[in-house]
C-alpha positions as CSV (number, residue, x, y, z in Angstrom):
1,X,7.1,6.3,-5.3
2,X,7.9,3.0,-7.4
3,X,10.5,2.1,-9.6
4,X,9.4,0.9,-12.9
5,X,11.9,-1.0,-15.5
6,X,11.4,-1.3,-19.2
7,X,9.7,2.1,-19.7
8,X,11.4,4.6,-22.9
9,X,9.0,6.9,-24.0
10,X,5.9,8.5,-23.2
11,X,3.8,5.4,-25.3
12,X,4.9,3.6,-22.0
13,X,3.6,6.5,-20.0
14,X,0.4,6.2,-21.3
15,X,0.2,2.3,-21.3
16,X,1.3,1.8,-17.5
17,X,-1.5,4.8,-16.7
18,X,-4.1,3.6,-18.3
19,X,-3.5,0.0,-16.4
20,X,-2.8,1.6,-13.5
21,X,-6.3,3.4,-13.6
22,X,-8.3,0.7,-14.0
23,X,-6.8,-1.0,-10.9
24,X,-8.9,-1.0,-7.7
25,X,-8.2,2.1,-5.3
26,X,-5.8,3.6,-7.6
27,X,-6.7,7.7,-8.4
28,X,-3.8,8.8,-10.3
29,X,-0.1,8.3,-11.5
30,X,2.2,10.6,-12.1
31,X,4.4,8.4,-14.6
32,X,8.4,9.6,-15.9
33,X,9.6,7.0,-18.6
34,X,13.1,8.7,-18.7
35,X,13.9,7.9,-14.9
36,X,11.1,5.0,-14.1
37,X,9.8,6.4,-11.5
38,X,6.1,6.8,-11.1
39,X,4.1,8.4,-8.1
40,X,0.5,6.7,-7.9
41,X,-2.1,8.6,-5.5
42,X,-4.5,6.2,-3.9
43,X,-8.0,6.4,-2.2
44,X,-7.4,4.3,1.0
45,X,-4.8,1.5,1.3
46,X,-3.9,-0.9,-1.9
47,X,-1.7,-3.4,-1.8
48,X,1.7,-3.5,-3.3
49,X,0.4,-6.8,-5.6
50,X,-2.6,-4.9,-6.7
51,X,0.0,-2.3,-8.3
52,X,2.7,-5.0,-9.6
53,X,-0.3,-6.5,-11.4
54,X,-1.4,-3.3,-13.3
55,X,2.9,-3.1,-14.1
56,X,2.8,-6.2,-15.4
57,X,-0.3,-6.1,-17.3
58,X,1.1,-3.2,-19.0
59,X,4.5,-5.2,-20.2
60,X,6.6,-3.5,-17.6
61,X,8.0,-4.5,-14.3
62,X,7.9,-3.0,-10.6
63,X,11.4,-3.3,-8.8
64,X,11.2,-5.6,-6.0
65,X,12.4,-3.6,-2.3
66,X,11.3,-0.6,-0.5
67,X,9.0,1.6,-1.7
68,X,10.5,5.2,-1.5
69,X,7.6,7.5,0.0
């Protein structure tokens, strides 16, 4: 599970899952704008860069710490 900032409504959903799908080894997100949290299914192991960079591409940001699994 990651903690997103900067998301308000399901536009941001949509934005952080479509970058989030084009990243390498990512299969799905499961995205909530209200609390920020998103759970991402994977095919194998991706780094936690590899995700922050599909956040930031879409104008948001991943909270830096622990990922809550």
């Amino acid at each position: 599970m990651l903690q997103i900032n900067g998301m308000t409504c399901s536009h941001c959903e949509r934005a952080l899952a479509a970058e989030l799908g084009r990243a390498p080894g990512v299969l799905d997100a499961e995205i909530d704008a209200i609390t920020g949290r998103v759970a991402v299914r994977v095919g194998g192991f991706v780094e936690r860069s590899v995700l922050a960079t599909a956040v930031a591409e879409a104008g948001y940001e991943l909270e830096s710490g622990d990922d809550d699994h």
